[in-house]
LONU-779801 format. One record per atom (N, C-alpha, C): x, y, z; atom name; residue in three letters; residue number from 0. Coordinates in nm, 2 decimals, padded with zeros to 4 digits, always signed. Example, Ala and Ser with C-alpha at 12.3 -4.5 7.8 and 13.67 -1.06 7.14 Angstrom:
2
<<+01.32, -00.57, +00.78>, N, ALA, 0>
<<+01.23, -00.45, +00.78>, CA, ALA, 0>
<<+01.32, -00.33, +00.78>, C, ALA, 0>
<<+01.28, -00.22, +00.71>, N, SER, 1>
<<+01.37, -00.11, +00.71>, CA, SER, 1>
<<+01.29, +00.00, +00.79>, C, SER, 1>
% end
This chain:
152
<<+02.54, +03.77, -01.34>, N, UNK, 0>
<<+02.55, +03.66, -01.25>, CA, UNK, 0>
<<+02.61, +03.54, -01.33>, C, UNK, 0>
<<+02.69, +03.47, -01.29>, N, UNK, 1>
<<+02.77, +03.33, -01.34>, CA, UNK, 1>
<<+02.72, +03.23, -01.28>, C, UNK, 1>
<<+02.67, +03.14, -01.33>, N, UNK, 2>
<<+02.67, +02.97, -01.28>, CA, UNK, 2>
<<+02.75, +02.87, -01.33>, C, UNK, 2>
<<+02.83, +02.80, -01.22>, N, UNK, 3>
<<+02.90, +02.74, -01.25>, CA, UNK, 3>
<<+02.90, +02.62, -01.23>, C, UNK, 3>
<<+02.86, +02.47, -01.30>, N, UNK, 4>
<<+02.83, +02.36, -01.27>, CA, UNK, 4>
<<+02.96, +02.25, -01.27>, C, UNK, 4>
<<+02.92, +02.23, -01.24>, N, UNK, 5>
<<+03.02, +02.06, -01.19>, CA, UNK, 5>
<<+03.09, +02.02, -01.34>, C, UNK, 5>
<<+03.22, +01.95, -01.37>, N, UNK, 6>
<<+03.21, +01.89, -01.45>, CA, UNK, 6>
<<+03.21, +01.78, -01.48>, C, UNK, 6>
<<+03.14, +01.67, -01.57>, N, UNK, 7>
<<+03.12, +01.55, -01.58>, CA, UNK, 7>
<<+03.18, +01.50, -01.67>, C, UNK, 7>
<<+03.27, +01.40, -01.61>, N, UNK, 8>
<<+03.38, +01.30, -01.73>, CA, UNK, 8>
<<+03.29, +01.23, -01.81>, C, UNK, 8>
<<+03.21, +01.13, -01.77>, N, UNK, 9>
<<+03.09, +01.04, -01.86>, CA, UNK, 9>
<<+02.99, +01.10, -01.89>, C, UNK, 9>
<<+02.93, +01.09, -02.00>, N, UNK, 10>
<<+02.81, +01.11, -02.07>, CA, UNK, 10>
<<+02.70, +01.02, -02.00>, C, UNK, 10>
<<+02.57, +01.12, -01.99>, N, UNK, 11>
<<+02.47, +01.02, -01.88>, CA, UNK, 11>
<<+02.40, +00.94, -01.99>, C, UNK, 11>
<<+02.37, +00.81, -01.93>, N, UNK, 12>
<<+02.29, +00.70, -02.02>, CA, UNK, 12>
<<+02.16, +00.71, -01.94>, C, UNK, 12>
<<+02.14, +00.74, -02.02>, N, UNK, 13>
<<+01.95, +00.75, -02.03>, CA, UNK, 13>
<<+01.86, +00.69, -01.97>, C, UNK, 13>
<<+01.91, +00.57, -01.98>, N, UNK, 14>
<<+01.85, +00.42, -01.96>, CA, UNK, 14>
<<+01.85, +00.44, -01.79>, C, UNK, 14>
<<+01.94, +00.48, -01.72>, N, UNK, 15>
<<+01.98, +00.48, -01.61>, CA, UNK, 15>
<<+01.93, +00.58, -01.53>, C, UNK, 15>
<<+01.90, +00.71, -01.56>, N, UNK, 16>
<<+01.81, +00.79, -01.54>, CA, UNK, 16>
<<+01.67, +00.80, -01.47>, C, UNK, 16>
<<+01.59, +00.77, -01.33>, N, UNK, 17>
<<+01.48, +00.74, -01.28>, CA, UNK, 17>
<<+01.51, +00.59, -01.28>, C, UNK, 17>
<<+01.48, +00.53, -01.17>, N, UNK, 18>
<<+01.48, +00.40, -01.14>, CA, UNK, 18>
<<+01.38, +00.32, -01.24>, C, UNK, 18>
<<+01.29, +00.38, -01.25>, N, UNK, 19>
<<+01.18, +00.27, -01.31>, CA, UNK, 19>
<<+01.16, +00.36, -01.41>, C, UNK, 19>
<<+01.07, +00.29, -01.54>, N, UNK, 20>
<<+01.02, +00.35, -01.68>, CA, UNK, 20>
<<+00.89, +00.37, -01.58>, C, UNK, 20>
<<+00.81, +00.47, -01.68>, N, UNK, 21>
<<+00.71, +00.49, -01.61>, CA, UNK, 21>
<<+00.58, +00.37, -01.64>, C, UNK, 21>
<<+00.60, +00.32, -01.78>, N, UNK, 22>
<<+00.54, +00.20, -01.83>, CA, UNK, 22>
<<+00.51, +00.13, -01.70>, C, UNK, 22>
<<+00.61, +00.05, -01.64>, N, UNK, 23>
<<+00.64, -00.02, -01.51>, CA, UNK, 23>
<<+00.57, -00.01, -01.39>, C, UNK, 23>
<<+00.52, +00.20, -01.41>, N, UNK, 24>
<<+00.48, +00.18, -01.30>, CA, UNK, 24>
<<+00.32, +00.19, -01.32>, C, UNK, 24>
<<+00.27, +00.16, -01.44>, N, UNK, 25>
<<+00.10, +00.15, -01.47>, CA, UNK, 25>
<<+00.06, +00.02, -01.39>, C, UNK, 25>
<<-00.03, +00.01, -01.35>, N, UNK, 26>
<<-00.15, -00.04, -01.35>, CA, UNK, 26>
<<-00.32, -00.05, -01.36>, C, UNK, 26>
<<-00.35, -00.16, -01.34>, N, UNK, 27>
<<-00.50, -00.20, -01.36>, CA, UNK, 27>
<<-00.63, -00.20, -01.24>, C, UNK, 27>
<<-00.48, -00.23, -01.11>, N, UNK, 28>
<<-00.56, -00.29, -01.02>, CA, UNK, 28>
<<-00.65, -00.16, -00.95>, C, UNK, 28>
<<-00.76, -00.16, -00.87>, N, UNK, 29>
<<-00.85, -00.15, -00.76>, CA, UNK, 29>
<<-00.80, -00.07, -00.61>, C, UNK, 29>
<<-00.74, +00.03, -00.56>, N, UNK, 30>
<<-00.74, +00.09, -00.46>, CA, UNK, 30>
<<-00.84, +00.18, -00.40>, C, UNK, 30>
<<-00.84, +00.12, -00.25>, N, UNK, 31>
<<-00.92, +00.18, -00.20>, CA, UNK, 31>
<<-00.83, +00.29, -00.13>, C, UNK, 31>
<<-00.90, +00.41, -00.16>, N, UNK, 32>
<<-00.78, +00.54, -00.11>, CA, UNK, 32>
<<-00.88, +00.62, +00.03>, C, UNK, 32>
<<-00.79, +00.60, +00.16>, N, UNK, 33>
<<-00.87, +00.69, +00.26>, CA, UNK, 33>
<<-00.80, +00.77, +00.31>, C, UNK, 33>
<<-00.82, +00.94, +00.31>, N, UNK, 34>
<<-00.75, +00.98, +00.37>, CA, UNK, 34>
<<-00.85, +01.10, +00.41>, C, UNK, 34>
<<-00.84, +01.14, +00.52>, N, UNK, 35>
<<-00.97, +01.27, +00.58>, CA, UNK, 35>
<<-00.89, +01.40, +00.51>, C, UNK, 35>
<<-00.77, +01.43, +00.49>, N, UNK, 36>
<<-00.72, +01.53, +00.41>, CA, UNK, 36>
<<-00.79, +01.54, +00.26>, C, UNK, 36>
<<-00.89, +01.63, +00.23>, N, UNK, 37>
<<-00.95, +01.68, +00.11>, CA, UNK, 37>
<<-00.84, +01.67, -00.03>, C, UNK, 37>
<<-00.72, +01.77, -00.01>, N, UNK, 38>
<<-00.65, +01.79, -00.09>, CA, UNK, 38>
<<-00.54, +01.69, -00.08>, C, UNK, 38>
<<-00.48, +01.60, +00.02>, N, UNK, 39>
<<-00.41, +01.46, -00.02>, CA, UNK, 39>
<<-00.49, +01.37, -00.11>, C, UNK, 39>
<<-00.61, +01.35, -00.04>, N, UNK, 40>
<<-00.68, +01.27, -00.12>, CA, UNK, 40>
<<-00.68, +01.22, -00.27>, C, UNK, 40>
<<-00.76, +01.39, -00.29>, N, UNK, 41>
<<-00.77, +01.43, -00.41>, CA, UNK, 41>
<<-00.61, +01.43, -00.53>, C, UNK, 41>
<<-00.48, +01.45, -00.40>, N, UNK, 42>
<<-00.39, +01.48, -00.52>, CA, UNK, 42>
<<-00.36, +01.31, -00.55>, C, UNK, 42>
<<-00.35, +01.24, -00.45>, N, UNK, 43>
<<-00.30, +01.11, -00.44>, CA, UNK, 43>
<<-00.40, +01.04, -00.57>, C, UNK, 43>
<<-00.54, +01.08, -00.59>, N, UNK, 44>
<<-00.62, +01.00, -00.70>, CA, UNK, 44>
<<-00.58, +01.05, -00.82>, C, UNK, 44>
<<-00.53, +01.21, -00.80>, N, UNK, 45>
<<-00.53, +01.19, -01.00>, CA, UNK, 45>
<<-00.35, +01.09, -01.01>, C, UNK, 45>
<<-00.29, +01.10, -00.90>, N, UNK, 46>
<<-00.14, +01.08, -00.96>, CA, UNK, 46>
<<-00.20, +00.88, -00.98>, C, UNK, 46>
<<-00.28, +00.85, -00.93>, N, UNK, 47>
<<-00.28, +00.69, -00.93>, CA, UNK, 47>
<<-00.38, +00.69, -01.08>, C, UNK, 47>
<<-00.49, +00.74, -01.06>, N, UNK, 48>
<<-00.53, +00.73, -01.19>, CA, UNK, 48>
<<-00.47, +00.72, -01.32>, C, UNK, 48>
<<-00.39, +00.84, -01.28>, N, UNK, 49>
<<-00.32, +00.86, -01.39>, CA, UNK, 49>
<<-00.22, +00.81, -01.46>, C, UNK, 49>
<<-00.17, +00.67, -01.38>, N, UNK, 50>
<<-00.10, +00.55, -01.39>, CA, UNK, 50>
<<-00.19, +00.43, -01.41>, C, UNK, 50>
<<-00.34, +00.48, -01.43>, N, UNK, 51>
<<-00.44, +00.35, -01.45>, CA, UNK, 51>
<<-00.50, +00.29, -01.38>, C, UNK, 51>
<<-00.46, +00.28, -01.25>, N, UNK, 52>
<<-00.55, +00.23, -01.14>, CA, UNK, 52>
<<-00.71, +00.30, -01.13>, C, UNK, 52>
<<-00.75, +00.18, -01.07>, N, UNK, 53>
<<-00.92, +00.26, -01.05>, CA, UNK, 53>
<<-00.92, +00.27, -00.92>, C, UNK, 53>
<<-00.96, +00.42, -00.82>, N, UNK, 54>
<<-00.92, +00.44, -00.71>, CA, UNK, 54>
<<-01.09, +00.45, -00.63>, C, UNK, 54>
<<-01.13, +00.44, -00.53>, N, UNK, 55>
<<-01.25, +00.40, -00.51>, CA, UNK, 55>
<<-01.18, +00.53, -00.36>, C, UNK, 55>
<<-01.23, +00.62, -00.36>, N, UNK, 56>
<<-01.17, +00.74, -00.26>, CA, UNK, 56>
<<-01.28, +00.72, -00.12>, C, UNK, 56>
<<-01.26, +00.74, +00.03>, N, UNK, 57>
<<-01.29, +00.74, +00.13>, CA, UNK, 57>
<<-01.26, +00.86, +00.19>, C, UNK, 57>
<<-01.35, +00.94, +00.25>, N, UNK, 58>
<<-01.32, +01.07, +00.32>, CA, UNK, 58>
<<-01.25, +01.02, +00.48>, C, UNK, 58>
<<-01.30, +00.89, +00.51>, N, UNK, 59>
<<-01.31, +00.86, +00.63>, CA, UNK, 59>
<<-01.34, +00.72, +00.67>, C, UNK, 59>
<<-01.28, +00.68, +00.78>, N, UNK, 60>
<<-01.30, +00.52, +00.83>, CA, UNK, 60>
<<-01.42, +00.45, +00.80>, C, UNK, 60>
<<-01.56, +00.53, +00.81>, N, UNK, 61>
<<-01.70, +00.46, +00.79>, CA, UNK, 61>
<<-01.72, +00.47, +00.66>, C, UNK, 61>
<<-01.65, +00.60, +00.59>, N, UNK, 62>
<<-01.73, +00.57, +00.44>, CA, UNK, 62>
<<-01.62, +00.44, +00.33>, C, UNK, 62>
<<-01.48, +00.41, +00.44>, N, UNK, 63>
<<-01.39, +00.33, +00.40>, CA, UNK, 63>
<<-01.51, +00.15, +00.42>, C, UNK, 63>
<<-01.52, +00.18, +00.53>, N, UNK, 64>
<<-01.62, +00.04, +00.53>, CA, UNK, 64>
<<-01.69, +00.02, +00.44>, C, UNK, 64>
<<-01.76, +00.12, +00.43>, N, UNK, 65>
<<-01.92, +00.11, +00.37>, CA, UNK, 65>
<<-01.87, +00.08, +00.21>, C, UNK, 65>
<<-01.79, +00.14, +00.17>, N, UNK, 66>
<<-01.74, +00.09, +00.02>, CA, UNK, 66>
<<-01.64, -00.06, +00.00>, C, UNK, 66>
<<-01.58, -00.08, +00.11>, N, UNK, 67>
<<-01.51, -00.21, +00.11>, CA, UNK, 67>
<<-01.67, -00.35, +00.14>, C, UNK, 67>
<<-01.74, -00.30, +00.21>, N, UNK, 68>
<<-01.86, -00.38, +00.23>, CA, UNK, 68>
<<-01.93, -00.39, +00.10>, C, UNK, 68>
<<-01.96, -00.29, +00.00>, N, UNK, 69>
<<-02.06, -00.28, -00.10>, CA, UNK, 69>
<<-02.01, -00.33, -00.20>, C, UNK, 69>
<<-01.88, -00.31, -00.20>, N, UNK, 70>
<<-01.80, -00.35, -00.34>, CA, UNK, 70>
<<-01.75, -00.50, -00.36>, C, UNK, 70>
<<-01.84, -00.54, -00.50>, N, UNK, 71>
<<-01.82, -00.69, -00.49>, CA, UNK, 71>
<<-01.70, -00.72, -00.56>, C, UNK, 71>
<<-01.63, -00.62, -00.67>, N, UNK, 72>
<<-01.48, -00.67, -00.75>, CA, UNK, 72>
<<-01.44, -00.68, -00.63>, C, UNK, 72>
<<-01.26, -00.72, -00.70>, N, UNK, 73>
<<-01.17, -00.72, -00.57>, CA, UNK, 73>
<<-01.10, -00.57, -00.55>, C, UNK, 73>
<<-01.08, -00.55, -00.43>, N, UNK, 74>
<<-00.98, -00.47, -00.37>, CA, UNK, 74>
<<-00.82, -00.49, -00.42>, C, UNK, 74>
<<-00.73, -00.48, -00.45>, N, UNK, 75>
<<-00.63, -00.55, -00.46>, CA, UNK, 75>
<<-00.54, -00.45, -00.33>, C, UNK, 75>
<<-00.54, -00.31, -00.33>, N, UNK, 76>
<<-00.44, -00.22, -00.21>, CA, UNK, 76>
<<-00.55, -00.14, -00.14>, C, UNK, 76>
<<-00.49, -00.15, -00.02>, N, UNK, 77>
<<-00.57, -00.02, +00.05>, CA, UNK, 77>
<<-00.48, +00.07, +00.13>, C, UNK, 77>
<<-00.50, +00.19, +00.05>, N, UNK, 78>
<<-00.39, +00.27, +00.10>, CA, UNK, 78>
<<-00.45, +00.36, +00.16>, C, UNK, 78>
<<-00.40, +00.37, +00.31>, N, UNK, 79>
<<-00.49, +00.49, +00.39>, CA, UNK, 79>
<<-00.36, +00.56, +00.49>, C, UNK, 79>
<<-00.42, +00.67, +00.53>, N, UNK, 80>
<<-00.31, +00.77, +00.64>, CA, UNK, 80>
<<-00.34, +00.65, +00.80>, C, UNK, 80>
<<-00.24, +00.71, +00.80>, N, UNK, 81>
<<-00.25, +00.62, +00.96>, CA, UNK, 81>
<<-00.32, +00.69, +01.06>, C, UNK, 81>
<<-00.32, +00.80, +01.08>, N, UNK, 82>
<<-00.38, +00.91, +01.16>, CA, UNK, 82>
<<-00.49, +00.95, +01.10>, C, UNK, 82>
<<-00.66, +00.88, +01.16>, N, UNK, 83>
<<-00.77, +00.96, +01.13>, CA, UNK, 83>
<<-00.82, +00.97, +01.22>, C, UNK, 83>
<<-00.90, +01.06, +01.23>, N, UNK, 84>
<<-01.06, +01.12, +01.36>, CA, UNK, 84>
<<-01.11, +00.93, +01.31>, C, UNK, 84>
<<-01.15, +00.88, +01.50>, N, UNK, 85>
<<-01.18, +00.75, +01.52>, CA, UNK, 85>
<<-01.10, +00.67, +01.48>, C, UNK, 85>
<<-01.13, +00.58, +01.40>, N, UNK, 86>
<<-01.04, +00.44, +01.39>, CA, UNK, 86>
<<-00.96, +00.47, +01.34>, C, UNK, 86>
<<-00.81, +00.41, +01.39>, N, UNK, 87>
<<-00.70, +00.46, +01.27>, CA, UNK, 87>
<<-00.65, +00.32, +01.17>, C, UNK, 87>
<<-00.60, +00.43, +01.10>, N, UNK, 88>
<<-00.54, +00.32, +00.96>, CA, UNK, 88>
<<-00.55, +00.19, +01.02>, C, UNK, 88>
<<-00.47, +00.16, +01.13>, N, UNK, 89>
<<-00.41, +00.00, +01.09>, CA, UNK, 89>
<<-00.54, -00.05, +01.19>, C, UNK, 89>
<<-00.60, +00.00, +01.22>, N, UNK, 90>
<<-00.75, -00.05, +01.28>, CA, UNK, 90>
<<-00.83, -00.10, +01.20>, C, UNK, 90>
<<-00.86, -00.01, +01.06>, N, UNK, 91>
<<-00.92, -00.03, +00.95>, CA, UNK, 91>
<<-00.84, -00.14, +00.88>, C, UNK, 91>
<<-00.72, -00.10, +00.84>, N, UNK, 92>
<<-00.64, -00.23, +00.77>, CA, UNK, 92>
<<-00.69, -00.36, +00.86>, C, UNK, 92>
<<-00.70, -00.39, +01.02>, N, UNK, 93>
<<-00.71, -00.52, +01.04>, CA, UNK, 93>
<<-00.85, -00.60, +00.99>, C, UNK, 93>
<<-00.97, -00.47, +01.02>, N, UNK, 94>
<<-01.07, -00.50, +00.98>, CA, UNK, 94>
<<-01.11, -00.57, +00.79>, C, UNK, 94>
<<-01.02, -00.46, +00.73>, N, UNK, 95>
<<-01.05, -00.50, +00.59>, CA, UNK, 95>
<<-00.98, -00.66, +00.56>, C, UNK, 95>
<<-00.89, -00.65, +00.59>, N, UNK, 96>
<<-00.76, -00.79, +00.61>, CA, UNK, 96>
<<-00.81, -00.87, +00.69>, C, UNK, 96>
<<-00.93, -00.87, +00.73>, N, UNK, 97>
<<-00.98, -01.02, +00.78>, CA, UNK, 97>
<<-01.06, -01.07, +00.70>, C, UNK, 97>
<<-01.19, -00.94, +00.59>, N, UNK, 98>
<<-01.25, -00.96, +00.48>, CA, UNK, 98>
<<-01.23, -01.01, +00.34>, C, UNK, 98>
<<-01.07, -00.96, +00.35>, N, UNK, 99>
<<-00.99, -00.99, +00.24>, CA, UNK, 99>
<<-00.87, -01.01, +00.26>, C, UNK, 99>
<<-00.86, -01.14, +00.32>, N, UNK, 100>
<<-00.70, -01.14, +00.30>, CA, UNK, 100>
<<-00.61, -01.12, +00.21>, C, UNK, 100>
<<-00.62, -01.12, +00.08>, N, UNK, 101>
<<-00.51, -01.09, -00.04>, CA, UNK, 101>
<<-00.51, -00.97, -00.05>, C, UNK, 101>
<<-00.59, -00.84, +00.01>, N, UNK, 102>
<<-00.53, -00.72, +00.01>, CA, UNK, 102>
<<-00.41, -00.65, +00.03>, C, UNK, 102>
<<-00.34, -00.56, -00.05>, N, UNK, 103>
<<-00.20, -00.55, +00.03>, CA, UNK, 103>
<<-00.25, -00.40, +00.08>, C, UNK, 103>
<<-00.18, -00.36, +00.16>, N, UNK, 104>
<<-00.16, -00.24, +00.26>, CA, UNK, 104>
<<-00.06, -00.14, +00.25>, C, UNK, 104>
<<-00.05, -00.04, +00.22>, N, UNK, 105>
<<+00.04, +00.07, +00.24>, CA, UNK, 105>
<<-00.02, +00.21, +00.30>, C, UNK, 105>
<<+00.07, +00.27, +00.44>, N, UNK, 106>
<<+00.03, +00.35, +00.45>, CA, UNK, 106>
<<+00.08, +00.46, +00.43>, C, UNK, 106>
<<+00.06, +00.59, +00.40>, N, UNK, 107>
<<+00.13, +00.72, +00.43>, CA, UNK, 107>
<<+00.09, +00.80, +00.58>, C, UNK, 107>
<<+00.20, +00.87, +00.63>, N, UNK, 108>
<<+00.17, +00.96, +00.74>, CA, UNK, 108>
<<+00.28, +01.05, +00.72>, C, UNK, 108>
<<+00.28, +01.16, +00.74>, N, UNK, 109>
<<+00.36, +01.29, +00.82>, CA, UNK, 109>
<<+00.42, +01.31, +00.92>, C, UNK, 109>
<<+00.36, +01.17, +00.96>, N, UNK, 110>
<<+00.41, +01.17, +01.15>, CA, UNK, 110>
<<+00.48, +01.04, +01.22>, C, UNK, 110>
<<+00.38, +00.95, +01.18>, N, UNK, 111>
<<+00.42, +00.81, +01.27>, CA, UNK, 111>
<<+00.52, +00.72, +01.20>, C, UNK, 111>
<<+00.56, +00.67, +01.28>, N, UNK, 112>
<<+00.71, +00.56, +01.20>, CA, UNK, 112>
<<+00.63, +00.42, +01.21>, C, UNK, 112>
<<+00.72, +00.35, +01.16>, N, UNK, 113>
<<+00.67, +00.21, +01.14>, CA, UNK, 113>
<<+00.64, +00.11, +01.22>, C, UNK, 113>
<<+00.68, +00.18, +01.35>, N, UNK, 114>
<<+00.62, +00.09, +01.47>, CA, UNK, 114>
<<+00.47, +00.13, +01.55>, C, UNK, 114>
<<+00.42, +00.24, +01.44>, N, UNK, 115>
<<+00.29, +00.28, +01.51>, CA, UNK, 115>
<<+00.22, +00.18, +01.42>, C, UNK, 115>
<<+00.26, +00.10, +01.34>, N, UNK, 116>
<<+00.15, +00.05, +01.21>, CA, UNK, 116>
<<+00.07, -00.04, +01.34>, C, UNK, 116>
<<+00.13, -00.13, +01.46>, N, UNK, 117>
<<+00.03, -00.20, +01.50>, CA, UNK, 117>
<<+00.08, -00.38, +01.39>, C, UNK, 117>
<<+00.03, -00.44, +01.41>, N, UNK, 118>
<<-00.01, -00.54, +01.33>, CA, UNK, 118>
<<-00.17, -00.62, +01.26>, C, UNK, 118>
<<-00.18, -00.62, +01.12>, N, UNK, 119>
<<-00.24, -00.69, +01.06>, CA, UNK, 119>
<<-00.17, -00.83, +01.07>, C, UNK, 119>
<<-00.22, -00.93, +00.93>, N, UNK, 120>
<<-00.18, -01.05, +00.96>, CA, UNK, 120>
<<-00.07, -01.08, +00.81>, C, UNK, 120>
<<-00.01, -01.00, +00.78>, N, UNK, 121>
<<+00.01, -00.94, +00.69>, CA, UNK, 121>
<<+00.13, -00.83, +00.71>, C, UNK, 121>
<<+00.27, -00.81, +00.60>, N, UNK, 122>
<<+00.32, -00.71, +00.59>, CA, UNK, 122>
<<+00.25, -00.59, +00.54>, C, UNK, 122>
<<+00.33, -00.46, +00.59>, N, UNK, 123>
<<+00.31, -00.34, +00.54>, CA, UNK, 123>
<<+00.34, -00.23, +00.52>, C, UNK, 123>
<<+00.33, -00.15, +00.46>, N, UNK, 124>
<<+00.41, -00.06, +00.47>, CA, UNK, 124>
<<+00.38, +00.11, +00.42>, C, UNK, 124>
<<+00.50, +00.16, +00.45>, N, UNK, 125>
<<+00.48, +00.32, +00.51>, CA, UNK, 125>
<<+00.58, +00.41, +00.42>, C, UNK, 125>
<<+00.44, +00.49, +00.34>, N, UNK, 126>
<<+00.51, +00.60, +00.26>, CA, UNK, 126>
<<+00.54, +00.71, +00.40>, C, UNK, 126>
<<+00.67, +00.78, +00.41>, N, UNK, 127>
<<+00.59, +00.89, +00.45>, CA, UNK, 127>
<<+00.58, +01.04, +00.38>, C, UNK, 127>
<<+00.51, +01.17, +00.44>, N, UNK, 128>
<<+00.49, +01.26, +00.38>, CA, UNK, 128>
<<+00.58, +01.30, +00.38>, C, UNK, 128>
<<+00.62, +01.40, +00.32>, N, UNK, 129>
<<+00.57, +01.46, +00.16>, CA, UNK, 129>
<<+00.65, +01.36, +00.06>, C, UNK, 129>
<<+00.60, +01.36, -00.03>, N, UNK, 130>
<<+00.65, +01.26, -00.13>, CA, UNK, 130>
<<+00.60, +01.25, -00.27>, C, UNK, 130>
<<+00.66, +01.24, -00.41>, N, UNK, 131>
<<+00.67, +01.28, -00.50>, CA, UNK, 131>
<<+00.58, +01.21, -00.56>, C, UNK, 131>
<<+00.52, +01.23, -00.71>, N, UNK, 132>
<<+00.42, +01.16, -00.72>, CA, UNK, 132>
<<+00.49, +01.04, -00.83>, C, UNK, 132>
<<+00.58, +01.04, -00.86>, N, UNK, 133>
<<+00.68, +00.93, -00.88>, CA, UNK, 133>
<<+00.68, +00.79, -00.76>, C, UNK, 133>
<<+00.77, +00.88, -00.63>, N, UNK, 134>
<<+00.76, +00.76, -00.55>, CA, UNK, 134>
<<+00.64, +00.71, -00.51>, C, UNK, 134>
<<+00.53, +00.76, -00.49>, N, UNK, 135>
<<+00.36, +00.75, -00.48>, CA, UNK, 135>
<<+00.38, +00.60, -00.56>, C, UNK, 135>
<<+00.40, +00.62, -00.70>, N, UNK, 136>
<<+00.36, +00.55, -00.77>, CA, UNK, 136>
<<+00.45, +00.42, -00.77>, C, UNK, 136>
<<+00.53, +00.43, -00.72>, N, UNK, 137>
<<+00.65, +00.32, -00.73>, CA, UNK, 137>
<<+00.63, +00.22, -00.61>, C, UNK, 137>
<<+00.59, +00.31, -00.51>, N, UNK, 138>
<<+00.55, +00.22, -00.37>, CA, UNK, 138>
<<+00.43, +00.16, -00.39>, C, UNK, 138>
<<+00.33, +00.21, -00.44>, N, UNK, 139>
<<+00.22, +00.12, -00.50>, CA, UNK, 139>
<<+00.23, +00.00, -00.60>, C, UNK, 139>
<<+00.31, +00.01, -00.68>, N, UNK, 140>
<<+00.32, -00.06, -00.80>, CA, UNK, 140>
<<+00.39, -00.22, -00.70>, C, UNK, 140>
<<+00.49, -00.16, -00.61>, N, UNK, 141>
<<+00.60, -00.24, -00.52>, CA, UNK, 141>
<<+00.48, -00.36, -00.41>, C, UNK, 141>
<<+00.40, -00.25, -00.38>, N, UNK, 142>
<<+00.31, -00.32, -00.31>, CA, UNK, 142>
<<+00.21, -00.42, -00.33>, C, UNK, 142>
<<+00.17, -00.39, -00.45>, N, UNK, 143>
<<+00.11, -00.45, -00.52>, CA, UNK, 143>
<<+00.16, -00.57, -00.61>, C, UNK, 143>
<<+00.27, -00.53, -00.63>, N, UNK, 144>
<<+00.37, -00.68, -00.69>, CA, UNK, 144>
<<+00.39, -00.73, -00.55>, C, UNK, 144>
<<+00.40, -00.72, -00.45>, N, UNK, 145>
<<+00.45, -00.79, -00.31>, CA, UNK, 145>
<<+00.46, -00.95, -00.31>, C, UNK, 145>
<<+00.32, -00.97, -00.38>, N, UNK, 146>
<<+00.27, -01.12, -00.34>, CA, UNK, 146>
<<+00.29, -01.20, -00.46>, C, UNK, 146>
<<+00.40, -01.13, -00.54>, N, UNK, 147>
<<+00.44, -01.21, -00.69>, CA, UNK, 147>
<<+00.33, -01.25, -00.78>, C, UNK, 147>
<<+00.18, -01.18, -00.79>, N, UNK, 148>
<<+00.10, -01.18, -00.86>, CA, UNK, 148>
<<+00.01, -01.35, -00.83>, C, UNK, 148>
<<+00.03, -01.37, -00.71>, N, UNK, 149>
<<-00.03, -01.47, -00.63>, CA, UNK, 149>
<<-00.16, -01.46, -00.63>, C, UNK, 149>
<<-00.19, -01.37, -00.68>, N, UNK, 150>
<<-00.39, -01.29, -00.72>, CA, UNK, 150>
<<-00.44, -01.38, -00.75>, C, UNK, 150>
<<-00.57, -01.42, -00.73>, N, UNK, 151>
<<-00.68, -01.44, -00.89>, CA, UNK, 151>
<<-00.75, -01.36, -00.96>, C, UNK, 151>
% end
């Protein structure tokens, strides 16, 4: 068997290669991660952790409250599916975004487009599935710069 590839006049620069260093895409901040999917959940924490974030995981809308209620640091993202059993994502999002307004919001789904988000008081926005744990990390990093480090 033969493979035969393309030929390329320019030499690739390196530099140019993946949009972002991965440096770029670390962080420090605080996500609260809800998703009723066991194994999204779980893959979504190690790829964030693993970029540094501290991820505070939610199986579900009430245990999403009960940790956004108990926890006195700040939240800085809360990233949840849009589609759960009871309250959905942007239900939850309005409730947490009245407690914390400087929270930013991103959601993932498999299914719904950007007009199911509903409205917070607040932009937001939508990974959807399936998606690499690169972009994961880049839409986070994105979201979280949103407000130009307007934080305290």
């Amino acid at each position: 068997m033969t493979t035969y590839w393309p030929t390329v006049e320019d030499p690739v620069d390196s530099a140019r290669v993946g949009a972002c260093s991965v440096s770029t895409l670390k962080g420090t901040e605080t996500i609260l991660l809800v998703d009723d999917d066991t194994g999204v959940r779980e893959l979504i924490r190690r790829v964030l952790e693993g970029h540094g974030y501290k991820v505070l995981q939610a199986r579900d809308v009430g245990d999403a409250i009960a940790i956004e209620e108990t926890h006195r640091e700040p939240i800085h993202l809360l990233l949840s599916d849009i589609i759960m059993p009871g309250l959905s994502g942007p239900d939850l999002a309005q409730r947490i975004v009245r407690r914390r307004p400087m929270i930013e919001v991103l959601f993932v789904s498999g299914y719904a487009s950007g007009e199911a988000i509903g409205s917070t008081s607040q932009s937001v926005a939508v990974l959807q599935k399936p998606f690499t744990p690169e972009t994961l990390a880049t839409k986070v990093r994105e979201r979280l710069d949103h407000q130009g480090g307007q934080r305290g």
